[in-house]
C-alpha positions, 0 to 999 in steps of 0.5 A, a space after each residue: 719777466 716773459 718775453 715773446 719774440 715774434 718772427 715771419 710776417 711779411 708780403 706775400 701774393 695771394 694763394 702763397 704760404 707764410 710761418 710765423 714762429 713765437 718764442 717764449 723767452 724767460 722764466 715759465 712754468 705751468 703752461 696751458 696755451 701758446 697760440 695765434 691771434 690776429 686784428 685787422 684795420 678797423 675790427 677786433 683782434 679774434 682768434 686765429 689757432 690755439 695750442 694748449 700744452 696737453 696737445 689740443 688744437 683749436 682755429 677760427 673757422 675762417 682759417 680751418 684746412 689752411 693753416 696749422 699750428 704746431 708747437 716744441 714745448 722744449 723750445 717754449 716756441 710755437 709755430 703757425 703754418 699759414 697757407 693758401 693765404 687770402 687778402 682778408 688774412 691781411 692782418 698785425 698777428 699776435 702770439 698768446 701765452 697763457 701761463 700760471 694765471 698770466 697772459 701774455 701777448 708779443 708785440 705782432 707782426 703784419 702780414 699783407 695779402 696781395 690779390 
């Protein structure tokens, strides 16, 4: 079984920096993507980052030039690198793993932005 722990939400000021860390925990193989998503109050969860296993990145427009998303494929571990955070970031954010056919989702974690 496929656990994700998630680690480094919080409160933070507008204009200031925040990384989220996911780690998968378990029995994995065939990896294609671990990534970030997120769900505001009220609106649907979207795609903040993905990170596929050959390298290729992927973000939201919204969040273009100001986050990144790396990733330690020995440590099945990703990170996402959250700066010049705005209020409309506010948000619970969810780690994706896509792996042999599955997908699996962490619990999230909830970042507030204070303006």
């Amino acid at each position: 079984q496929v656990q994700l722990v998630e680690s480094g939400g919080g409160l933070v000021q507008a204009g200031g920096s925040l990384r989220l860390s996911c780690a998968a925990l378990g029995s994995i193989s065939s990896i294609n993507s671990m990534g970030w998503y997120r769900q505001a109050p009220g609106k649907h969860r979207e795609m903040v980052a993905r990170h596929s296993t050959v390298g290729s990145t992927d973000y939201a427009d919204s969040v273009k030039g100001r986050f990144a998303i790396s990733r330690d494929n020995a440590k099945n571990t990703v990170y996402l690198q959250m700066n010049s955070l705005k209020p409309e970031d506010t948000a619970v954010y969810y780690c994706m793993l896509s792996y042999a056919g599955n997908l699996s989702w962490g619990k999230g974690t909830l970042i507030t932005v204070s303006s």
